[in-house]
N, C-alpha and C positions, 0 to 999 in steps of 0.2 A: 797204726792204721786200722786195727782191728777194730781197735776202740772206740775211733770215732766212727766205720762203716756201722757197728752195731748201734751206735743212737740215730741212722737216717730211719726217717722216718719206711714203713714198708708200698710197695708203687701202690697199694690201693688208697693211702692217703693221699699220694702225688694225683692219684686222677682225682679221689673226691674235691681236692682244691684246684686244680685247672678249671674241674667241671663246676663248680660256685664262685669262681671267677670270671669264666666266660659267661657262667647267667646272669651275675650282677652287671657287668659290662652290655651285654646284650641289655638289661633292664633301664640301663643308665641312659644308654644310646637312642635306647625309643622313647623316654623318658623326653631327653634334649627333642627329639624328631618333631616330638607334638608340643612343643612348648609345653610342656607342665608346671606348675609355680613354684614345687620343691623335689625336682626330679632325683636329689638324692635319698628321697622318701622309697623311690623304687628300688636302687640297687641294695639298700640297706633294707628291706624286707627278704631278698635273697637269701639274704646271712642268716637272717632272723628263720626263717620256715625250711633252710637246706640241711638237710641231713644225710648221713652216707647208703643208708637204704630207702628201697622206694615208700615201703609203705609210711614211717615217721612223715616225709615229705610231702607226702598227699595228705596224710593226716591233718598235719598244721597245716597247710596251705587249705585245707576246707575251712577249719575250727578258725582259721585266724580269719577271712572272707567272711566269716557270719558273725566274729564279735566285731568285725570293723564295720560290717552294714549296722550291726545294733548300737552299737558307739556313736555312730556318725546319725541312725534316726533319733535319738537321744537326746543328741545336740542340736541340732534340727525344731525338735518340741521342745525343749526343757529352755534353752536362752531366750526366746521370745517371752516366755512363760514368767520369766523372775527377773529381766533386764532392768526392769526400775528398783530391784532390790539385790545389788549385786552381792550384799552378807546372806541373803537366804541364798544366793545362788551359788556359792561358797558351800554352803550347809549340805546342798542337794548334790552337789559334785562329788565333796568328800561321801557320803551314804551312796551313793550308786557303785564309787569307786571302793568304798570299804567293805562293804557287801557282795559287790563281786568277788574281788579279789580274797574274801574269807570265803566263799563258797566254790571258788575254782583251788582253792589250797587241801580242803579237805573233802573232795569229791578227786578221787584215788582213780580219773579214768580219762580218756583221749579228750572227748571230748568238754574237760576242764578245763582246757585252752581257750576256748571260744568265749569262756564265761572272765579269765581271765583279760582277753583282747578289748572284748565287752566293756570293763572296767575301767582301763586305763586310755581306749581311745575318744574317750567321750570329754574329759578334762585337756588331753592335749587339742582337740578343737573348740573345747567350748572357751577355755581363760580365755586364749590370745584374742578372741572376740568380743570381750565384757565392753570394752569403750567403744565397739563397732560391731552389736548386735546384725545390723542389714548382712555383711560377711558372712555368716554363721553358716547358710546354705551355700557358696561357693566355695566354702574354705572344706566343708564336708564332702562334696562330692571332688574337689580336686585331693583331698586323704585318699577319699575309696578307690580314687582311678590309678593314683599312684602306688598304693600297696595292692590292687589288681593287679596291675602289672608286674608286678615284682613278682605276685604270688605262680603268676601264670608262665613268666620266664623262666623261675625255681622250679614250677615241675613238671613244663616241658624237658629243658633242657637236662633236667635229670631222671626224667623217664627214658630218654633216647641215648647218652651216654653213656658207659661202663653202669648202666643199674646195680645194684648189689641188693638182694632177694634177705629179708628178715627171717625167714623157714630157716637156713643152716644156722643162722647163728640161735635161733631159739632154740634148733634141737642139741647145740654142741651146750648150751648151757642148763638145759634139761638134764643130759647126761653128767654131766657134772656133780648137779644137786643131787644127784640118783645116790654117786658117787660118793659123794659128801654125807648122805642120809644112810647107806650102809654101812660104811668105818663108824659112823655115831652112834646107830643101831649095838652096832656088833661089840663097839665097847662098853656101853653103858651094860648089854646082858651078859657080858663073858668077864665084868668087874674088873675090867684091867686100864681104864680108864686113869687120865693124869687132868689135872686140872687146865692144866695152860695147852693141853690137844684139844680137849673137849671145848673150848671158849674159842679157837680157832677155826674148829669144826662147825661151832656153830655161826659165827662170823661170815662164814663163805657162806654156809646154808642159806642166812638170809640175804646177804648179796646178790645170792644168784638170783633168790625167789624173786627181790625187787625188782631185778634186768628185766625177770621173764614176766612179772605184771604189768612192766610198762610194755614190753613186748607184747603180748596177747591182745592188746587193746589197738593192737595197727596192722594185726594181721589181717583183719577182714578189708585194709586199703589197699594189700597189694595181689588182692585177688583169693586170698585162700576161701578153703569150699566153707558154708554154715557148720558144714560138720566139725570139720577141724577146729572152729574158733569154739564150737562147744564142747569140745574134746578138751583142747584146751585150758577152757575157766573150771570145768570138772575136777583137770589134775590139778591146777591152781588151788581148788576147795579143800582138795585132799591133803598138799602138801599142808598147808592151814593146819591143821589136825595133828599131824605126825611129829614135832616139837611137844606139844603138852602131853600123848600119850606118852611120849619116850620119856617125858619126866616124870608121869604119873609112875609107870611102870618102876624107876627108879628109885623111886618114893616107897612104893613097895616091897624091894629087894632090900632096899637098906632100912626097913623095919622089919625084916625076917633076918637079915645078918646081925640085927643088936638084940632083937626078942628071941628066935626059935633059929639058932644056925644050925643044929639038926636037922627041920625044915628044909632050910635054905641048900643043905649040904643032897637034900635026899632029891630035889631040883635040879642038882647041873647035869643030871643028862639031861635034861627037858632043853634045858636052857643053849647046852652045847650043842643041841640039834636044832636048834634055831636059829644059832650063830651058822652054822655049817646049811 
């Protein structure tokens, strides 16, 4: 019984799914209410933009609202534009769609979303219209009202529910990498280091960095002050840095431990006052 109590999931996953259940259902519902043409466009944007804290959820629920307005005026200008040449219109889809979706991949920030939504919602309105260009403008704005909705159910409904705040878990994950950056520190300078702690050390280190950069970029959704998000991308720049010194430095010791270990030897108290 142990066993399995320990693989249930913990209650805050039980509410994050009632609460993107009941928003998709609510989404579906008004969806059906107003006759929409593909009202499972709504509840499946739920899924798509719901996340268990608030800020992520606001975040893509803006960034997705502005590549689906940009998608949808796209297809709007662009199928009228090449309908008598549906191979160049082919040409023009794939380059909006490849070009987005290469510049929301290597643009490392929230609002990369947008440029993704951007990309791929402009081909799912513009093909199914090739042999029924007139469509092009009913089929776009019946998209944007549907994934509206969805977006708007998604974060009402999980602004006002069990919220769960992005600040504790960036600071438990900060502390961590702190955590993780002084054991690395302190062996690389006190040379008691083993290969397979240090490759683990440094494993976690960037793990956490990654969480905390996609974190930093949603912080200013769920209200936190200018200061803090510039506080911050600060630490962010810093941690940046703190990897190649510690190899630099490493680089160093293990050229004074093979040239001049007299050197190296006349160092460790330097060295053991810095570990300490």
């Amino acid at each position: 019984m142990n066993g399995f109590f320990s693989s249930v999931p913990p209650a805050r996953d039980w509410f994050y799914g009632v609460r993107t259940f009941g928003a998709s259902m609510l989404a579906l519902y008004i969806a059906l209410l107003m006759e929409m043409p593909r009202p499972y466009w709504a509840m499946a944007t739920v899924y798509i933009v719901s996340s268990p804290f608030v800020g992520p959820t606001s975040s893509k629920a803006l960034y997705r609202a502005a590549g689906t307005l940009a998608g949808a005026a796209a297809s709007v200008l662009l199928v009228p534009m090449f309908v008598q040449t549906p191979l160049l219109l082919a040409i023009v889809v794939g380059l909006w769609t490849g070009t987005l979706l290469f510049l929301s991949l290597h643009l490392r920030t929230a609002n990369s979303y947008a440029l993704m939504l951007a990309g791929y919602t402009m081909p799912l309105i513009s093909l199914p219209v090739v042999d029924n260009p007139q469509a092009v403008f009913d089929i776009a704005v019946s998209r944007t009202e549907e994934i509206f909705l969805g977006i708007i159910c998604a974060a009402v409904v999980g602004a006002m529910f069990w919220p769960r705040r992005l600040a504790p878990v960036f600071q438990a994950t900060t502390e961590k990498w702190f955590s993780d950056a002084s054991t690395y520190s302190q062996r690389f300078i006190s040379r008691t280091c083993q290969p397979e702690e240090i490759g683990a050390l440094r494993n976690s280190m960037v793990g956490s960095f990654n969480s905390l950069e996609m974190m930093i970029g949603q912080l200013s959704h769920e209200g936190a002050r200018k200061q803090t998000v510039r506080n911050a991308n600060e630490l962010r720049g810093r941690m940046i840095h703190l990897l190649p010194v510690i190899d630099a430095l490493d680089d160093a010791l293990w050229a004074l431990e093979r040239r001049t270990p007299e050197l190296l030897a006349s160092l460790k108290p330097v060295l053991q006052k810095a570990c300490d």
